[in-house]
N, C-alpha and C positions, 0 to 999 in steps of 0.2 A: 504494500500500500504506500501510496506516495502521501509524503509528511508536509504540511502545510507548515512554515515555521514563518513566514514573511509575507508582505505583500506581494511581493514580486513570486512568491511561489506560486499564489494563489494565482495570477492572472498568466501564469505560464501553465497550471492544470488549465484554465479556463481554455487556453488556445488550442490546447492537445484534442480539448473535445471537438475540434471542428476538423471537418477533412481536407475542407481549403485554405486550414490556414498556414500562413506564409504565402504563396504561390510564386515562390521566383522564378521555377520553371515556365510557368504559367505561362506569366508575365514576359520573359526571355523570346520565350517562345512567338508571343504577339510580337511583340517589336521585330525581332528576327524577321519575319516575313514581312516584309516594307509594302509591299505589292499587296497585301490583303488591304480589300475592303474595309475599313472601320470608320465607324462615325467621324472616331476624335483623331484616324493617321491624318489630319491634312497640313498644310500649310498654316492655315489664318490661325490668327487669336481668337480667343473668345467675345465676343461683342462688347462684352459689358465692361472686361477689363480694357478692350480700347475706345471705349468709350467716355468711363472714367478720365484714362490717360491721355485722350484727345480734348476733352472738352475740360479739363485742369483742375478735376474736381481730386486726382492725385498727381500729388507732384512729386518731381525725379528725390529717389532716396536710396534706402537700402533696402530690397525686397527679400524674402526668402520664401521659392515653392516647395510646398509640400507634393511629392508625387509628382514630377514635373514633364513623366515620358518624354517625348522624343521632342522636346526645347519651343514647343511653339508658339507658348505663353511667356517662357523668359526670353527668349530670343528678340518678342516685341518691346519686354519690357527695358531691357539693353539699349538695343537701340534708340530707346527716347529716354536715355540718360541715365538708368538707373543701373545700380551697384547690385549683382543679381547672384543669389546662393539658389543652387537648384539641389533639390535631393531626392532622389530615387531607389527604388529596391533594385529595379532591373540593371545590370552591365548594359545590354542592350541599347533598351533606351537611351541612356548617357555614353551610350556613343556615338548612337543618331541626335542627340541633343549638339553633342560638341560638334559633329559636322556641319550641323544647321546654325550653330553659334561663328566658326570658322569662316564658311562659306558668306555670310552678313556682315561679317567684320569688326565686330563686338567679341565682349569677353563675360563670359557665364562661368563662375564656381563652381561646378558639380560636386557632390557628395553620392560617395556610394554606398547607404546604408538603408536599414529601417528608420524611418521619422523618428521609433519609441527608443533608441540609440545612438540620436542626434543630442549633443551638449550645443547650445546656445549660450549666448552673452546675454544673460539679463534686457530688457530691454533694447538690443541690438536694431529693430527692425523696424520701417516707418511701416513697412506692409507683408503679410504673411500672406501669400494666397494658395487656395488651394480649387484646381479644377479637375473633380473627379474622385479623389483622394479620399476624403470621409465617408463615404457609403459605400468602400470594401472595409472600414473600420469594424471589429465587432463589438457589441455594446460594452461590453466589460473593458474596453480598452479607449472609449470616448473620454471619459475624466481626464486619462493621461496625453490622450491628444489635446483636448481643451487647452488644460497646464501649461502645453506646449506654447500653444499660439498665445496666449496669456503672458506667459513669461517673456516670448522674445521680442514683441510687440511694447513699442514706449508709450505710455502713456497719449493717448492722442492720434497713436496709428491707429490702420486699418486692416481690418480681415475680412478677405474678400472671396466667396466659396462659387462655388458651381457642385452640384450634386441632385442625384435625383429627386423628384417629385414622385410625390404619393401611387402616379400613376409610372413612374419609368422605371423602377425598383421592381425586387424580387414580389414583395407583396408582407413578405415576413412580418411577421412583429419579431419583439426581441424573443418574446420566450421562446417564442416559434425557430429561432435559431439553433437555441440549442438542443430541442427538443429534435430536429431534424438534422445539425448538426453541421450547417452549413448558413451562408449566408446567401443563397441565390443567386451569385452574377451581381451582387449591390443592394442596399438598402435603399430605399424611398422614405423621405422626411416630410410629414406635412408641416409649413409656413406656421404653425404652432410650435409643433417640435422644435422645429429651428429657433425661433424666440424662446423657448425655454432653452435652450440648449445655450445660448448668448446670455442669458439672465444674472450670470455672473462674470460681472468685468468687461460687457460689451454693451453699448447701445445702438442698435438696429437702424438704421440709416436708409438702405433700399433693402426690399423684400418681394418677389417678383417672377414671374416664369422665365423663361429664355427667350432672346425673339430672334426667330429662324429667319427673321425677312431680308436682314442689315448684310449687305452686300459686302463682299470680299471679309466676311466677316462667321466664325465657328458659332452655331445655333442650335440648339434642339428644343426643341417645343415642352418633352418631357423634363427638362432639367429646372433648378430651380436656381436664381440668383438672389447673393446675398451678400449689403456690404454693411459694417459694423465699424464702431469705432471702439478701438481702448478706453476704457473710463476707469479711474480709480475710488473706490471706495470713501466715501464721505465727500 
């Protein structure tokens, strides 16, 4: 029998129960295949992040992605000024990242790790974003992602997500994860969920579906967008 003596034991039994977790092969595996169909292989940024960063509502700082596959959201970011930490589970990806960072002529950070094995600088970050990243998270391991973007985010940054909607997810609930033992392909957050899940240390700023329409521009109808600010306590 496996001895629980720590937290950190506990949320390493927690991971063991699922079949998909980890998935670096997975993951490798997608990127590997450049040529395959996927929603998010393409070129453009996400709409909302260059939209933000088009219309100056973020300004050039020091960004860190969470889950950053294959560079196409730092890559934009780079380019219009900003100091970019990208962090990945996949080799893969972050090697199609750096190509895509090389070939644009900017300079992106990579990191080759889990997020939950990333050390940050305390408030390091004027913006943390994550597109796609949270809903392969499993629920037992939200708090320490939360933590995450909390801590490296200053006071007065922003976090900025893309993740599915209620309808573009497995369907799951939590319990239903581990009861089945997987988490479907992604979790689906309703626009509730997400405000509770911000309700400490963030204030809600946009909250909103994806809009597929915005030309030269990464959309899905199913996904949800969300931008938050840092706020401190009192």
């Amino acid at each position: 029998m496996t001895r629980v003596r720590t937290p950190d034991d506990l949320l390493d039994l927690l991971d063991a129960l699922l079949i998909d977790r980890g998935g670096v092969e997975r993951w490798d595996a997608l990127f590997a295949d450049r040529p395959r169909a996927c929603p998010f292989l393409v070129d453009d940024p996400d709409e909302n992040l260059a939209g933000w960063v088009e219309q100056g509502l973020l300004q050039p700082g020091r960004a860190l992605e969470l889950g950053c596959g294959h560079g196409r959201n730092a890559v934009f970011l780079a380019a219009h000024g900003w100091d970019v930490d990208a962090v990945d589970l996949s080799a893969q990806a972050l090697g199609w990242a750096r190509e895509r960072a090389a070939a644009a002529g900017v300079v992106v950070t990579s990191h080759h790790r889990s997020l939950f094995d990333l050390v940050v600088e305390p408030g390091a970050y004027d913006l943390v974003y994550d597109s796609g990243c949270l809903h392969h998270v499993a629920p037992h391991r939200r708090p320490q992602y939360l933590d995450l973007v909390r801590r490296a985010l200053a006071p007065g940054g922003r976090f900025g997500l893309v993740c599915f909607g209620p309808d573009g997810g497995s369907g799951l609930t939590d319990a239903e994860v581990y009861q089945r033992r997987t988490l479907g392909g992604g979790l689906g957050f309703s626009d509730g969920q997400l405000r509770a899940l911000c309700s400490d240390g963030f204030c809600v700023e946009e909250l909103r579906p994806m809009d597929p329409s915005v030309p030269g521009r990464f959309g899905e109808g199913y996904l949800t967008v969300l931008l938050a600010t840092r706020v401190t306590s009192g």
